[in-house]
C-alpha positions in Angstrom: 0.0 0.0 0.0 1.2 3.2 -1.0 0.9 5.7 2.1 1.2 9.8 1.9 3.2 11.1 5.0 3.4 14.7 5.8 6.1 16.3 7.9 8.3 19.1 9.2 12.2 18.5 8.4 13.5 18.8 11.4 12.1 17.8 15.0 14.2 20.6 16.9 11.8 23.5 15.0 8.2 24.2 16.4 6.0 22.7 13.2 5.0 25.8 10.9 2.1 24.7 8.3 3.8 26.3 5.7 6.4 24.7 5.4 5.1 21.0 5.8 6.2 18.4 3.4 5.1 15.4 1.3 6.5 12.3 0.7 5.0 9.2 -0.8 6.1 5.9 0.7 5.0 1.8 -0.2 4.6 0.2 3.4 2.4 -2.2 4.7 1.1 -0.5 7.1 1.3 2.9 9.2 3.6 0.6 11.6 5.7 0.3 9.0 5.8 3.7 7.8 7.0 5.1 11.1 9.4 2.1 11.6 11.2 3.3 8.3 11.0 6.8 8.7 12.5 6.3 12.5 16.0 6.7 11.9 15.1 10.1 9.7 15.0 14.1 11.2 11.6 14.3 10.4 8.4 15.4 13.1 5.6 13.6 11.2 2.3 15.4 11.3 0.5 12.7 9.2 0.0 9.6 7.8 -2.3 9.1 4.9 -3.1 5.6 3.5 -4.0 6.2 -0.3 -5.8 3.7 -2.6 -8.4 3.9 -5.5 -9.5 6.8 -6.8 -7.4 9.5 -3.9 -4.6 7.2 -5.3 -4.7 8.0 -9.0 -5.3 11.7 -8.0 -2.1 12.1 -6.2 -0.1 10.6 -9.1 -1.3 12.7 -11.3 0.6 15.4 -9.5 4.3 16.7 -10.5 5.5 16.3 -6.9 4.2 12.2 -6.8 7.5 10.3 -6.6 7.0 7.1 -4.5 10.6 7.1 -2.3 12.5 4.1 -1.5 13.5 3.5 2.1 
């Protein structure tokens, strides 16, 4: 499953909206997701699980590139 995480870069920074981020991440499940991401600076905000139709929406944007961690 292909999951949409959104994050600040850095946990030492109070978390400013504006600058959140995207990644795209295959995982099979949101344990999995944060067990990959652990070793990273990131403060993740959120964890999106995308499938179907919410799926093909997001690929269809420039900024879609599935990472491999």
């Amino acid at each position: 499953m292909i999951y949409k995480v959104l994050y600040q870069a850095s946990k030492d920074e109070v978390p400013v909206r504006e600058q959140t981020e995207t990644l795209y991440l295959e995982a099979s499940d949101v344990r999995d997701v944060r067990k990959k991401l652990a070793d990273k600076p990131y403060n993740v905000e959120f964890i999106q699980p995308l499938t179907g139709k919410f799926l093909d929406y997001e690929k269809k944007s420039a900024e879609f590139k599935l990472e491999k961690i």
